[in-house]
C-alpha positions, 0 to 999 in steps of 0.5 A: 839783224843777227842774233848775237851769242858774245859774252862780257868776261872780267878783266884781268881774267884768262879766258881760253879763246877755245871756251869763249868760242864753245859758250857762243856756239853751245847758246847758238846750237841751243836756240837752233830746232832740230840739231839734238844730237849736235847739242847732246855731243857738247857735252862729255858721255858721262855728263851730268845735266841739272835743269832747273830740279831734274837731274839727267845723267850721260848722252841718252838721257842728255838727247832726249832731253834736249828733244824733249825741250822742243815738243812745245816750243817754236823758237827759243833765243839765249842771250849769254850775258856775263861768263864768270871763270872760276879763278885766273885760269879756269875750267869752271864758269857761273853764267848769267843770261836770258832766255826767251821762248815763243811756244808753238801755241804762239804764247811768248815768254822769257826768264832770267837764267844762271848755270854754273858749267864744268868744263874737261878737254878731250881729244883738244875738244872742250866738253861740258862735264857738268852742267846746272841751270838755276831758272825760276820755272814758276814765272 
């Protein structure tokens, strides 16, 4: 079976269809090994980046990053479970989810996640602009 990316989002709420898409494959390229440069380009030149307490500002510090994030994982699975929008029309989102990781010592783990995203348009492309991940790295 398929690992699925869907989110609920709240009723009554609009949500640009183009965003929904974005948060599928953005959490799809995430949990996909060697695709950096795809991942790193989900976000705009200029991002800002805060994974858990560190800070990572622009593409090249986005992608090596991202590599980083490899060096000890074999796979990785993200399960975006609910999408908040910042007001009825938004560009901002609070996410809630799961992620869990099988390292390549064949250790497995996971964790609870949120992120609070900041989404821009440009060139009729969504774009992270900035980005927060809030994770219990201690566990």
């Amino acid at each position: 079976m398929a690992h699925s990316y869907k989110s609920q989002y709240p009723t009554k709420v609009v949500v640009d269809e183009e965003i929904v898409q974005f948060f599928e494959d953005f959490y799809r390229i995430s949990d996909t090994p060697g695709v950096h440069e795809e991942y790193a380009n989900y976000f705009t030149k200029d991002a800002t980046f805060i994974l858990a307490s560190k800070s990572i500002k622009g593409y090249e510090e986005i992608l090596a990053a991202r590599k980083a994030m490899w060096t000890a994982v074999a796979s990785r699975a993200h399960k975006p479970i609910k999408v908040f929008p910042f007001g009825h029309v938004s560009t901002e989102f609070m996410l809630y989810g799961t992620v869990s990781y099988e390292m390549k010592d064949g250790r497995k783990s996971g964790l609870d996640f949120s992120a609070r995203a900041k989404m821009v348009q440009i060139e009729k492309q969504w774009k992270i602009q900035d980005y927060q991940v809030y994770m219990d790295t201690a566990a």
